[in-house]
C-alpha positions as CSV (number, residue, x, y, z in Angstrom):
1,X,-0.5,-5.4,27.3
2,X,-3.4,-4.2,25.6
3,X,-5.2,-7.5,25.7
4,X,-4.4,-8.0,29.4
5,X,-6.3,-4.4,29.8
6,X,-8.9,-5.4,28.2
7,X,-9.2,-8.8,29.6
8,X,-9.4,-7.3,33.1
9,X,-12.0,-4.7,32.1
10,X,-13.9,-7.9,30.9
11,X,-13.5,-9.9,33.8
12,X,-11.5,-9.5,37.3
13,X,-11.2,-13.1,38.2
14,X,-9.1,-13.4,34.6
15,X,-5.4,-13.9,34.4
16,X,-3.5,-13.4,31.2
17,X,-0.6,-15.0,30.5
18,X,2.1,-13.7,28.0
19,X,4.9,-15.9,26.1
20,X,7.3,-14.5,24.8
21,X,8.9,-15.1,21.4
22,X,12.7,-15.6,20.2
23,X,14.0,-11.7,19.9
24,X,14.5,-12.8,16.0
25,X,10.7,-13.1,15.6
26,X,9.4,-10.3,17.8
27,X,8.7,-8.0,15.0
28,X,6.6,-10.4,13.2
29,X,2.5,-10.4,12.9
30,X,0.2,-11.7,10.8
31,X,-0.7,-8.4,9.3
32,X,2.8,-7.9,8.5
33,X,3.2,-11.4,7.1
34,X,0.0,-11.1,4.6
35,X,1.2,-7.3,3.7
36,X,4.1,-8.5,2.8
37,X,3.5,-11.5,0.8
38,X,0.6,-9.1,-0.9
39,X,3.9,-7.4,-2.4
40,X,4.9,-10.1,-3.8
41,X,7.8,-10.3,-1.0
42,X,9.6,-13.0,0.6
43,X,8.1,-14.8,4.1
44,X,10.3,-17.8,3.8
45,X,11.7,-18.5,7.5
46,X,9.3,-16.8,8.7
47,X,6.6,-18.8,9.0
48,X,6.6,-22.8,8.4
49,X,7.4,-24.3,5.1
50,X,3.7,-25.2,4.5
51,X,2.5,-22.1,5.3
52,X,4.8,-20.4,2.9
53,X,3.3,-22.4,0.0
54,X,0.0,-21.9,0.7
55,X,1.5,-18.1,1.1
56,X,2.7,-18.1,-2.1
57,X,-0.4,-19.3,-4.1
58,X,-2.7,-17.7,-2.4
59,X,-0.9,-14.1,-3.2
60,X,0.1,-15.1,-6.2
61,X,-3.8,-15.9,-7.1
62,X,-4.8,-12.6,-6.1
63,X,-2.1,-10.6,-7.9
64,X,-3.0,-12.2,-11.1
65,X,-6.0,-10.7,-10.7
């Protein structure tokens, strides 16, 4: 809703459009996704397999750290 805000504000003539996402993933962000795998915490199923990798060693790079 925010976006759409400021979207207007921006420009009048601009429509937003907003998709919505299965209820299971509704609480999910990218900030939430990095702070958790910062913690060392599980993402798996949240995201795709190949992001979960590269999840994985990227946090696990920066913990060692």
């Amino acid at each position: 809703m925010q976006m759409a805000a400021m979207n207007k504000h921006l420009n009048r003539d601009l429509e937003t459009v907003f998709l919505m996402t299965e209820g299971k993933y509704s609480f999910l962000s990218s900030s939430i996704i990095k702070q958790v795998a910062l913690i060392g915490g599980c993402v798996e199923g949240l995201v795709p397999a190949i992001v979960n990798e590269y999840i994985k060693q990227k946090y696990q790079e920066i913990n060692k750290t």
